[in-house]
OpenMM code with the backbone's topology and positions (N, CA, C; nanometers):
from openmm import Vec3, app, unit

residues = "UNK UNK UNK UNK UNK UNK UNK UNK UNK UNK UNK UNK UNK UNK UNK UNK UNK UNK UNK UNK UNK UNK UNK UNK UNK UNK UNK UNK UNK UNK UNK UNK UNK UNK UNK UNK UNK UNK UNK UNK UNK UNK UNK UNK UNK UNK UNK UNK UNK UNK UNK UNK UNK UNK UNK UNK UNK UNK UNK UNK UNK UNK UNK UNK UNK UNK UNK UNK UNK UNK UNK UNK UNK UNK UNK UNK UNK UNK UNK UNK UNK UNK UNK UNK UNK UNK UNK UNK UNK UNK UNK UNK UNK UNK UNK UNK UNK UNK UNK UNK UNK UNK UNK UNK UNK UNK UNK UNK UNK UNK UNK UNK UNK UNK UNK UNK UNK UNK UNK UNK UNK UNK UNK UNK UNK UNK UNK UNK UNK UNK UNK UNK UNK UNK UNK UNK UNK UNK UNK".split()
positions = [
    Vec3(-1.2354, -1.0476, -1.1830),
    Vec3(-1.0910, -1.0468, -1.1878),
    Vec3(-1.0353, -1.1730, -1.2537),
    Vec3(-1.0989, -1.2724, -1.2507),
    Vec3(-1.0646, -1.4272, -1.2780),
    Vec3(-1.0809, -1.4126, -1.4319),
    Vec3(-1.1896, -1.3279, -1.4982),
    Vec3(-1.2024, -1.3228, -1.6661),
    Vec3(-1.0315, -1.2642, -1.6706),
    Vec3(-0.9951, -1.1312, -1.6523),
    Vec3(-0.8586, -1.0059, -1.6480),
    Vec3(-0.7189, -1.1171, -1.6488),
    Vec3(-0.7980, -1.1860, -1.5449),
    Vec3(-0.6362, -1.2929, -1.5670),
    Vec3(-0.6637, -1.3440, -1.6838),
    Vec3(-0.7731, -1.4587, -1.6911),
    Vec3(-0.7994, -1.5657, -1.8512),
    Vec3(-0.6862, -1.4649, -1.9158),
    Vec3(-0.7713, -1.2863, -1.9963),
    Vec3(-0.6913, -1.2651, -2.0514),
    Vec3(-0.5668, -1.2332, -2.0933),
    Vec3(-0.4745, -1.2065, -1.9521),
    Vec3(-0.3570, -1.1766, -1.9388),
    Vec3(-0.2773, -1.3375, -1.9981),
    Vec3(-0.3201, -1.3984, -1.9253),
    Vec3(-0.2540, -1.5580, -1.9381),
    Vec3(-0.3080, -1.5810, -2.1046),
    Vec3(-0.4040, -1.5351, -2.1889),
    Vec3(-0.4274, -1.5762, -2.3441),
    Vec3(-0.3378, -1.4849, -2.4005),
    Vec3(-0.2676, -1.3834, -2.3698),
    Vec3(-0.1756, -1.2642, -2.4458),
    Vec3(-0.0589, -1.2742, -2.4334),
    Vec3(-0.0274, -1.3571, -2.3020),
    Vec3(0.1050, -1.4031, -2.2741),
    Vec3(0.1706, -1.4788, -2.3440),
    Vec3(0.3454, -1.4849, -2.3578),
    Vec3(0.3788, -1.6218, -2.4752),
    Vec3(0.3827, -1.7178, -2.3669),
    Vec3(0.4144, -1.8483, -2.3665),
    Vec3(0.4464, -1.9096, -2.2656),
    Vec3(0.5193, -1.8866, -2.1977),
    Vec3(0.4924, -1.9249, -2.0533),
    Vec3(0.6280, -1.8960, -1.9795),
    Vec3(0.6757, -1.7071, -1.9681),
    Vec3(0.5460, -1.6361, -1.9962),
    Vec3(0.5957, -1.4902, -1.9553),
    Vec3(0.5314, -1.4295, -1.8076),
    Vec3(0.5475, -1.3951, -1.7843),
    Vec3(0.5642, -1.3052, -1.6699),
    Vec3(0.4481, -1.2201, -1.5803),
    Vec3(0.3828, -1.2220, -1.5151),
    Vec3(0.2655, -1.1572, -1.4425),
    Vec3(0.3227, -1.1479, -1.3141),
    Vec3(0.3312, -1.0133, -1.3044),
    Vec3(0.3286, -0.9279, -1.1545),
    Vec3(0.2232, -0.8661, -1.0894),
    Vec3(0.2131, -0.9284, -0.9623),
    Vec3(0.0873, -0.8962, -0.8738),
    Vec3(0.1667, -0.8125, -0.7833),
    Vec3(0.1188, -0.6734, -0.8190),
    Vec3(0.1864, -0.5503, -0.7194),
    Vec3(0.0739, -0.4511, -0.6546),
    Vec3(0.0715, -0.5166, -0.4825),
    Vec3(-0.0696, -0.4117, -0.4315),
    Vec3(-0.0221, -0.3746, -0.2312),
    Vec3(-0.0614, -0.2390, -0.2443),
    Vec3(-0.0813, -0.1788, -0.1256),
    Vec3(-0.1110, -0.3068, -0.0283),
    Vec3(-0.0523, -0.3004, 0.0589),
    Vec3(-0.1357, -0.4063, 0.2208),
    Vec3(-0.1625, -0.3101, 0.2926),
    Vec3(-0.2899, -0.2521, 0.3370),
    Vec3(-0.3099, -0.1614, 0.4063),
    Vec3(-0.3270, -0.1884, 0.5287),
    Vec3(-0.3236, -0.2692, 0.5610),
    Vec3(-0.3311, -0.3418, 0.7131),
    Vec3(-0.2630, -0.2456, 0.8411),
    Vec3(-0.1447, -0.2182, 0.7864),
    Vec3(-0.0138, -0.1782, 0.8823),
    Vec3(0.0143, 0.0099, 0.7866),
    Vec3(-0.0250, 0.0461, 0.8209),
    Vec3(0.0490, 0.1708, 0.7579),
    Vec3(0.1181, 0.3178, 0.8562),
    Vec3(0.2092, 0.3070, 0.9503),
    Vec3(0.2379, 0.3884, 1.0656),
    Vec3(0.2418, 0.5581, 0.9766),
    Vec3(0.1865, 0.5981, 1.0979),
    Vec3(0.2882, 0.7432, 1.0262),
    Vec3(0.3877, 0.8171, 1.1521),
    Vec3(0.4905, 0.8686, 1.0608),
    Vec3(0.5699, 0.9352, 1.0919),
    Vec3(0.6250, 1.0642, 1.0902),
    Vec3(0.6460, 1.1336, 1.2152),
    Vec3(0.7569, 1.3239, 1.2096),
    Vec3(0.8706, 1.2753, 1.1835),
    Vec3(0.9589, 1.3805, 1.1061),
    Vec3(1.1169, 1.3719, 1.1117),
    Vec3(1.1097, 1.5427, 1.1139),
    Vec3(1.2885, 1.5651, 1.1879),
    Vec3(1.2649, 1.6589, 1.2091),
    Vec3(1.4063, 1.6160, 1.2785),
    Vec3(1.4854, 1.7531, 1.2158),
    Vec3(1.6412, 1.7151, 1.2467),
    Vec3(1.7228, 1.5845, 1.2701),
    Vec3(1.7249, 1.5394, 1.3906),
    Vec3(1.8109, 1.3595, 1.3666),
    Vec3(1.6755, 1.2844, 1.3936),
    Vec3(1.6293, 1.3609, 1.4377),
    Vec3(1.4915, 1.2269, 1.4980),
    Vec3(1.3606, 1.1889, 1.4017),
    Vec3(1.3361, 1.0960, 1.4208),
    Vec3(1.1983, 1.0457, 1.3916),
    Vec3(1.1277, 0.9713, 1.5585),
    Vec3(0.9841, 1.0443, 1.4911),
    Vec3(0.8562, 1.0443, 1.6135),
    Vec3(0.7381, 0.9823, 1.5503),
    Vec3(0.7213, 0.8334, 1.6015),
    Vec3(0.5682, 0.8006, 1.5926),
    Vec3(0.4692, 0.8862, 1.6255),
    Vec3(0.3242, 0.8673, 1.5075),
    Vec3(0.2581, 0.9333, 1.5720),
    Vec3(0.1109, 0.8693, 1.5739),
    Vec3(0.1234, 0.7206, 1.5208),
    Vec3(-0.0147, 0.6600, 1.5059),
    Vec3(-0.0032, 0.5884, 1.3867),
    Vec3(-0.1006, 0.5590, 1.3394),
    Vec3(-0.0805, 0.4287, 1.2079),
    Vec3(-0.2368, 0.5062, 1.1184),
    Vec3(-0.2321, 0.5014, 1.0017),
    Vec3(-0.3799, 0.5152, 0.9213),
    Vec3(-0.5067, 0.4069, 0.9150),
    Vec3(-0.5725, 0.4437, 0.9269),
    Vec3(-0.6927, 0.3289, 0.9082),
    Vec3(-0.7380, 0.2965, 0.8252),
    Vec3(-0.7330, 0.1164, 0.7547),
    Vec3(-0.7447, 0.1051, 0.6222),
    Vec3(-0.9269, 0.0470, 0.6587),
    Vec3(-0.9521, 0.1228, 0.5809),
    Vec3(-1.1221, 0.0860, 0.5791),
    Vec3(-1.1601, -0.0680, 0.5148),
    Vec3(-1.2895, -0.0850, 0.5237),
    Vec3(-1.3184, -0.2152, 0.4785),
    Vec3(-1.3164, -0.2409, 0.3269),
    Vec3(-1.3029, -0.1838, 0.2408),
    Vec3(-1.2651, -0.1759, 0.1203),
    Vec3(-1.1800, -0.2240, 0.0879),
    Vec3(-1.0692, -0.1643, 0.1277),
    Vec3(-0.9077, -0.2398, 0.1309),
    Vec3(-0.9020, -0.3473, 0.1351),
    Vec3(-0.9652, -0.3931, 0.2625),
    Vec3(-0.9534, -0.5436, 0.2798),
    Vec3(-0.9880, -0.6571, 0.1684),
    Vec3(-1.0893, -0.5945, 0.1616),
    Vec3(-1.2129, -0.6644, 0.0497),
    Vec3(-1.1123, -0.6725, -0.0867),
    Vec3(-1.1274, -0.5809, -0.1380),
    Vec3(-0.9818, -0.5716, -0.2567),
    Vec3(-0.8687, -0.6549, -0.2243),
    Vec3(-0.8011, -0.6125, -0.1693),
    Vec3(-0.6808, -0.7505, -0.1164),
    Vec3(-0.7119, -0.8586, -0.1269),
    Vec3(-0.8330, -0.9485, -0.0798),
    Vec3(-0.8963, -1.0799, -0.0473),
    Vec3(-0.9421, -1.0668, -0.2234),
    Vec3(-0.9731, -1.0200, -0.2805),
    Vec3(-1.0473, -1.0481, -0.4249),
    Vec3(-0.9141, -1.0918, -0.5015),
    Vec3(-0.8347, -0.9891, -0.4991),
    Vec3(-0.7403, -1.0376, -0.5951),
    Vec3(-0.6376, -1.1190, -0.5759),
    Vec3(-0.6217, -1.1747, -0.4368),
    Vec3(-0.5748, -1.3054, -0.3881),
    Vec3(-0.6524, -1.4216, -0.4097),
    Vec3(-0.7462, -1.3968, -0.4136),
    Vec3(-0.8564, -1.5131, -0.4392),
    Vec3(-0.8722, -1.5333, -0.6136),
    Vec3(-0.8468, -1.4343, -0.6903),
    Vec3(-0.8935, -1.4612, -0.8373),
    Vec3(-0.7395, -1.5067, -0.8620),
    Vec3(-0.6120, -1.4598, -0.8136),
    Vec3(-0.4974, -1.5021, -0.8619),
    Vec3(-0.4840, -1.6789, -0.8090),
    Vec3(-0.5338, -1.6841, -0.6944),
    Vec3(-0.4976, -1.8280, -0.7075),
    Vec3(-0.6230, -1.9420, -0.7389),
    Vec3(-0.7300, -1.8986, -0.7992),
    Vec3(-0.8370, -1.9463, -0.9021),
    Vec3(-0.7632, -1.9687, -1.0172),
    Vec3(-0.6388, -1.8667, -1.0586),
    Vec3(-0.6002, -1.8675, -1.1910),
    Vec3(-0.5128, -2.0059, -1.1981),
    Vec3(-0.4541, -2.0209, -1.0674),
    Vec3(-0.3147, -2.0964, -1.0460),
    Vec3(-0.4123, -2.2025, -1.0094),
    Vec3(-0.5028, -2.2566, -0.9794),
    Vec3(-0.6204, -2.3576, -0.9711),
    Vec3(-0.6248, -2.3892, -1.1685),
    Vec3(-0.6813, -2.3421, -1.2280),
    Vec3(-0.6836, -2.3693, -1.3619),
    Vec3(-0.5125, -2.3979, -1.4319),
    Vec3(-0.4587, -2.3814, -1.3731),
    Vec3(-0.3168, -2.4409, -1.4658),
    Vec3(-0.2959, -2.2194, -1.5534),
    Vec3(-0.3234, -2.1740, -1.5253),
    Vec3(-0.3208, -2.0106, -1.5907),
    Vec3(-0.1246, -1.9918, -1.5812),
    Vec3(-0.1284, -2.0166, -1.4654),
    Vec3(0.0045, -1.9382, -1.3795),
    Vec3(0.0231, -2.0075, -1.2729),
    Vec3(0.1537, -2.0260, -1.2311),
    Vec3(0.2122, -2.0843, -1.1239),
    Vec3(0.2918, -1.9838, -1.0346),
    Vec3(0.2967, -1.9492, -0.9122),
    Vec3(0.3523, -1.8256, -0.8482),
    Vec3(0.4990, -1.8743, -0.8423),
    Vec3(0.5544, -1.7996, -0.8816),
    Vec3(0.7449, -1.8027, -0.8773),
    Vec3(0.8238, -1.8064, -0.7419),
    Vec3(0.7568, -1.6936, -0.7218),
    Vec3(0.8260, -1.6088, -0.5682),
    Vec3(0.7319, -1.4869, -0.5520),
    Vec3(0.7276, -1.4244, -0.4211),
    Vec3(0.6723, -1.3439, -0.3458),
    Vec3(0.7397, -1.3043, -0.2455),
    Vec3(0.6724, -1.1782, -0.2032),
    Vec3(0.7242, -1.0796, -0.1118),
    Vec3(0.6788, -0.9747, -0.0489),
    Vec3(0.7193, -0.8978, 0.0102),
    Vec3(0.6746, -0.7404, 0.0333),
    Vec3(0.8031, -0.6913, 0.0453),
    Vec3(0.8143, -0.5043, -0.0056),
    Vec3(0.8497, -0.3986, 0.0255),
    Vec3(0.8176, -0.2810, 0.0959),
    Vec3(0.8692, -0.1690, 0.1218),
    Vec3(0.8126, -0.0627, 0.1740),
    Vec3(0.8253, 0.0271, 0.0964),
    Vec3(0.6916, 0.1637, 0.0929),
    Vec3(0.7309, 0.2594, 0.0151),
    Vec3(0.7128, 0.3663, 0.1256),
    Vec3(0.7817, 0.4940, 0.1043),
    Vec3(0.7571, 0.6005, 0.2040),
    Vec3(0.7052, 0.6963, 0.1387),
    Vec3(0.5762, 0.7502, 0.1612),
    Vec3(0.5459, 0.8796, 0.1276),
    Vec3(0.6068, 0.9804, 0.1928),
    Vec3(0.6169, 1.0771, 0.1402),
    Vec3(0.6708, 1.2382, 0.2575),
    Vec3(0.6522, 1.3588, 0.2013),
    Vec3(0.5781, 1.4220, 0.2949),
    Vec3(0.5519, 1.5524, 0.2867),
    Vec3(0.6132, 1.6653, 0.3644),
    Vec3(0.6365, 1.7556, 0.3174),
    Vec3(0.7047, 1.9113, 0.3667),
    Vec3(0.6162, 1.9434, 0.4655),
    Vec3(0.4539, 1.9626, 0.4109),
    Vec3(0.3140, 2.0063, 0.5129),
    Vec3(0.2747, 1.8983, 0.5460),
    Vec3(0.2116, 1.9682, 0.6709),
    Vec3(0.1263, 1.8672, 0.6996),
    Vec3(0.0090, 1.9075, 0.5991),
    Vec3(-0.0805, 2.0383, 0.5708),
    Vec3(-0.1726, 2.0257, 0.4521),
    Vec3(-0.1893, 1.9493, 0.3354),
    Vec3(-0.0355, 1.9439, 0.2659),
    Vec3(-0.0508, 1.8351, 0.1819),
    Vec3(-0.0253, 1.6856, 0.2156),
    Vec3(0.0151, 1.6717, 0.2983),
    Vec3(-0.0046, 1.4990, 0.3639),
    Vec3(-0.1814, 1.4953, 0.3897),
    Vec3(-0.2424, 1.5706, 0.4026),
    Vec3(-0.3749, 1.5499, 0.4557),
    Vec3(-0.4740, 1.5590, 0.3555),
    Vec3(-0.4114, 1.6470, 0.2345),
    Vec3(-0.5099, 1.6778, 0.1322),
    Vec3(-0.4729, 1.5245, -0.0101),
    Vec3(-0.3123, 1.4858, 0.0263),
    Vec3(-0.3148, 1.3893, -0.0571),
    Vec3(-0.3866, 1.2259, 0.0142),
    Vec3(-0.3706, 1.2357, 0.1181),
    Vec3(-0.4587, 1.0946, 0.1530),
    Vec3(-0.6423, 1.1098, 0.1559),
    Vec3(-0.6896, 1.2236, 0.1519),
    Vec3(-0.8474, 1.2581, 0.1062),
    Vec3(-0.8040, 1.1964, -0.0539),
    Vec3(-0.7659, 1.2571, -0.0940),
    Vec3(-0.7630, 1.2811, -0.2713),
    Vec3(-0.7239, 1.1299, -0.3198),
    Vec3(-0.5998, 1.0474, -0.2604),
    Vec3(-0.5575, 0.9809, -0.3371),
    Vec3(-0.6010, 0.8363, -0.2958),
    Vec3(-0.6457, 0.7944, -0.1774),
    Vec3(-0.6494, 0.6921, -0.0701),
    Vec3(-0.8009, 0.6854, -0.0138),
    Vec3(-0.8595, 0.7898, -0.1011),
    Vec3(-1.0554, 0.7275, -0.0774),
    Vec3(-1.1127, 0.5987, -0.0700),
    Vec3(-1.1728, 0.6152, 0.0081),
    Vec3(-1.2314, 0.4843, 0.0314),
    Vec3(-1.0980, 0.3699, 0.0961),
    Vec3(-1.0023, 0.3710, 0.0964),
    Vec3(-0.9206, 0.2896, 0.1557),
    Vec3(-0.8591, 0.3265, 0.2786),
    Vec3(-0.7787, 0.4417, 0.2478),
    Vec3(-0.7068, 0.4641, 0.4160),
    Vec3(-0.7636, 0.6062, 0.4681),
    Vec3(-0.7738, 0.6328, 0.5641),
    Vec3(-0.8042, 0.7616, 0.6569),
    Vec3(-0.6821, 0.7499, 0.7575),
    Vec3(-0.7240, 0.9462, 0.7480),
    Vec3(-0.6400, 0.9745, 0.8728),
    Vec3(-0.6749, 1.0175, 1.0060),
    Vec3(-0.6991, 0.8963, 1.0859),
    Vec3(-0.7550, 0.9505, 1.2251),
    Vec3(-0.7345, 1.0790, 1.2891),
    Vec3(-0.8448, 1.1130, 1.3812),
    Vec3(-0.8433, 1.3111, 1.3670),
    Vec3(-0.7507, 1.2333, 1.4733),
    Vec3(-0.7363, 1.1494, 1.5946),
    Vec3(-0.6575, 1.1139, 1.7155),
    Vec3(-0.4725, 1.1470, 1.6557),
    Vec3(-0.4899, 1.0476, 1.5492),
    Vec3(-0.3365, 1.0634, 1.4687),
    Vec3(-0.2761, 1.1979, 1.4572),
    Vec3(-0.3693, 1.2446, 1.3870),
    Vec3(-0.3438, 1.3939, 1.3328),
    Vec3(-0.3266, 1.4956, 1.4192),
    Vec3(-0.3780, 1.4825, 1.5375),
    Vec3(-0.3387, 1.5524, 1.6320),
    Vec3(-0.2488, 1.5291, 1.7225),
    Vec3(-0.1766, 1.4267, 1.7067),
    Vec3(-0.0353, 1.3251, 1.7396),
    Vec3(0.1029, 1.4449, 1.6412),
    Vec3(0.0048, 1.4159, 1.5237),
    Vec3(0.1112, 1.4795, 1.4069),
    Vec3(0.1513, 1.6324, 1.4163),
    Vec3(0.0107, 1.6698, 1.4377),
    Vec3(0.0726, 1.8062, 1.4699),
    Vec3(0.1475, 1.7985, 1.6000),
    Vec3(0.1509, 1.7509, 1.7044),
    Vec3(0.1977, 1.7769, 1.8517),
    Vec3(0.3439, 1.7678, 1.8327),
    Vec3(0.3644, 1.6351, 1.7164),
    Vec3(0.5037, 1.6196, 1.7017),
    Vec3(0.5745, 1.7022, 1.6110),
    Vec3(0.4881, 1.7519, 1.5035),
    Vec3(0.5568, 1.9040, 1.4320),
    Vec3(0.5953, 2.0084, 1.5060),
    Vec3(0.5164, 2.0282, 1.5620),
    Vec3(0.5781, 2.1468, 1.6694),
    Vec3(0.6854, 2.1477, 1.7420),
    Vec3(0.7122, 2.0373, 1.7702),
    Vec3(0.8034, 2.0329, 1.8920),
    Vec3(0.9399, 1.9616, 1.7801),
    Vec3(0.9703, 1.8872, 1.6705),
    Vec3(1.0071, 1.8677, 1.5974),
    Vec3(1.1208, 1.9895, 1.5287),
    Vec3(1.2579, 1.9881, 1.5199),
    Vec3(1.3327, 2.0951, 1.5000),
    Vec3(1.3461, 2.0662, 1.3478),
    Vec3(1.3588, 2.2027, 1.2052),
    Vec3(1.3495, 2.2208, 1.0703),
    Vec3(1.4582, 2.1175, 1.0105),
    Vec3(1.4563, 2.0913, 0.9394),
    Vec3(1.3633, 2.0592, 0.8418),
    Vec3(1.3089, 1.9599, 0.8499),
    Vec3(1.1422, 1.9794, 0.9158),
    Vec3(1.0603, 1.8635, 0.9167),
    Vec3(0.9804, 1.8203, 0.8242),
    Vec3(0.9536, 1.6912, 0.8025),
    Vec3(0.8701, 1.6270, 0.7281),
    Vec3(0.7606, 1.5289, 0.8042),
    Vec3(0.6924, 1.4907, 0.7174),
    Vec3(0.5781, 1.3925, 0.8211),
    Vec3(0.5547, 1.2403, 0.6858),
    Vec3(0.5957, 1.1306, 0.6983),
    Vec3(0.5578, 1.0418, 0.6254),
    Vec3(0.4935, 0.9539, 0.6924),
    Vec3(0.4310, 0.8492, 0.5523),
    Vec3(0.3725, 0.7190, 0.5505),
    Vec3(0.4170, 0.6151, 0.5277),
    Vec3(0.4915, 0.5167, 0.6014),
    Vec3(0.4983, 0.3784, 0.5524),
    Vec3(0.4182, 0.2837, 0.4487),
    Vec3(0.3717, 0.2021, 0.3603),
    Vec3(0.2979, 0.1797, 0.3254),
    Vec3(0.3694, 0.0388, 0.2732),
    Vec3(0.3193, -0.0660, 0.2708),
    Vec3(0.4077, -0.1820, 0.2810),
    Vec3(0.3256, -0.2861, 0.1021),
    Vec3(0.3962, -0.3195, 0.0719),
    Vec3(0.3394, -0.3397, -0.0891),
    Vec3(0.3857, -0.4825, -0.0668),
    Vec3(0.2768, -0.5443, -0.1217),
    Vec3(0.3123, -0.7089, -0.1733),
    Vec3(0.3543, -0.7475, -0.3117),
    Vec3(0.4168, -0.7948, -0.3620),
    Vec3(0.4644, -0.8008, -0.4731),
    Vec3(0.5276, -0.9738, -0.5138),
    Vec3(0.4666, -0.9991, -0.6026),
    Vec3(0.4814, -1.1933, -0.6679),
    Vec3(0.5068, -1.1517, -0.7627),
    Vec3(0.5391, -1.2402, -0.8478),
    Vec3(0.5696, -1.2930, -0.9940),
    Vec3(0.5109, -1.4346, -1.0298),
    Vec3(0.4123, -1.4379, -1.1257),
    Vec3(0.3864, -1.5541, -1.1770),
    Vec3(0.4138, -1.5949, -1.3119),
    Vec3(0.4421, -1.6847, -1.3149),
    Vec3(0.4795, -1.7099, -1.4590),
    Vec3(0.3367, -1.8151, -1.5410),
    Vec3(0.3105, -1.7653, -1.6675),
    Vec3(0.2311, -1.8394, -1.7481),
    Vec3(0.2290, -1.9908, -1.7819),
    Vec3(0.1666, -2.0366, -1.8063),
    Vec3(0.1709, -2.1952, -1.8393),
    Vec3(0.1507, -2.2189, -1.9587),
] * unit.nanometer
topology = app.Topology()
chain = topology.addChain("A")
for resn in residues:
    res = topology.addResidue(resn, chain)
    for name in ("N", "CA", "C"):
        topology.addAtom(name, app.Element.getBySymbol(name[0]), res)
C-alpha cells in the first residue's frame, strides 16, 4: 500500500488532494422499520479481515505522512444506511457483497425476522455502516 501512495503523491501537483474513504466495520447495528417504529435487532460481525485491512491502510497512510508524502488535513466519520424491502435480499446482498468482512449472525437474523413479523407495512430492514473519511493533502 505504501508503493500505491509513493504513486498517488508522484501524480499529484503539489498541494492536491488524497481521500482516505473506508468502511469501519467494528460497529455495524442492524435494523426493522416498519410504520413509525424502528426495532433493534443485533449488530453484523466484522470478521478478522476487516480489521486487518483497516490497520494496513492506516498504517501505510501514515508511513506516507512519515516520509513528508502527505500531511492529514482533517478527518472524520459518517454513516451510510443500507435498506432493503426483503429480508432475502438484505441476506443475499451481505453473502455477495461483504465476503470475507461482515456476516450475518444466524442469532441476528432470527431477531430480524421476529421483528418483521410483528413490524406493521411498509417494512424495511437496514444496516448502519459507519465510514471514515480524511483528506490529505500532498507535499
Amino acid at each position: 500500500m505504501v508503493h500505491a501512495l509513493r504513486e498517488a503523491w508522484r501524480v499529484l501537483k503539489p498541494h492536491g488532494s488524497l481521500l482516505d474513504l473506508r468502511p469501519l466495520t467494528d460497529f455495524s447495528p442492524v435494523q426493522v422499520t416498519g410504520g413509525e417504529g424502528v426495532w433493534a435487532a443485533g449488530q453484523l460481525e466484522a470478521l478478522p479481515a476487516s480489521f486487518a485491512d483497516d490497520a494496513a491502510s492506516a498504517d501505510a497512510l501514515d508511513e506516507a505522512g512519515r516520509r513528508g508524502w502527505f500531511t492529514q488535513e482533517r478527518a472524520g466519520t459518517f454513516h451510510i444506511l443500507y435498506e432493503w424491502s426483503t429480508l432475502e435480499s438484505m441476506k443475499a446482498y451481505i453473502a455477495e457483497r461483504w465476503e470475507g468482512f461482515l456476516v450475518l449472525p444466524d442469532d441476528v437474523f432470527a431477531e430480524v425476522q421476529r421483528r418483521w413479523a410483528a413490524a406493521a407495512p411498509p417494512r424495511h430492514v437496514r444496516v448502519r455502516v459507519t465510514m471514515h473519511i480524511a483528506r490529505w493533502r500532498s507535499e
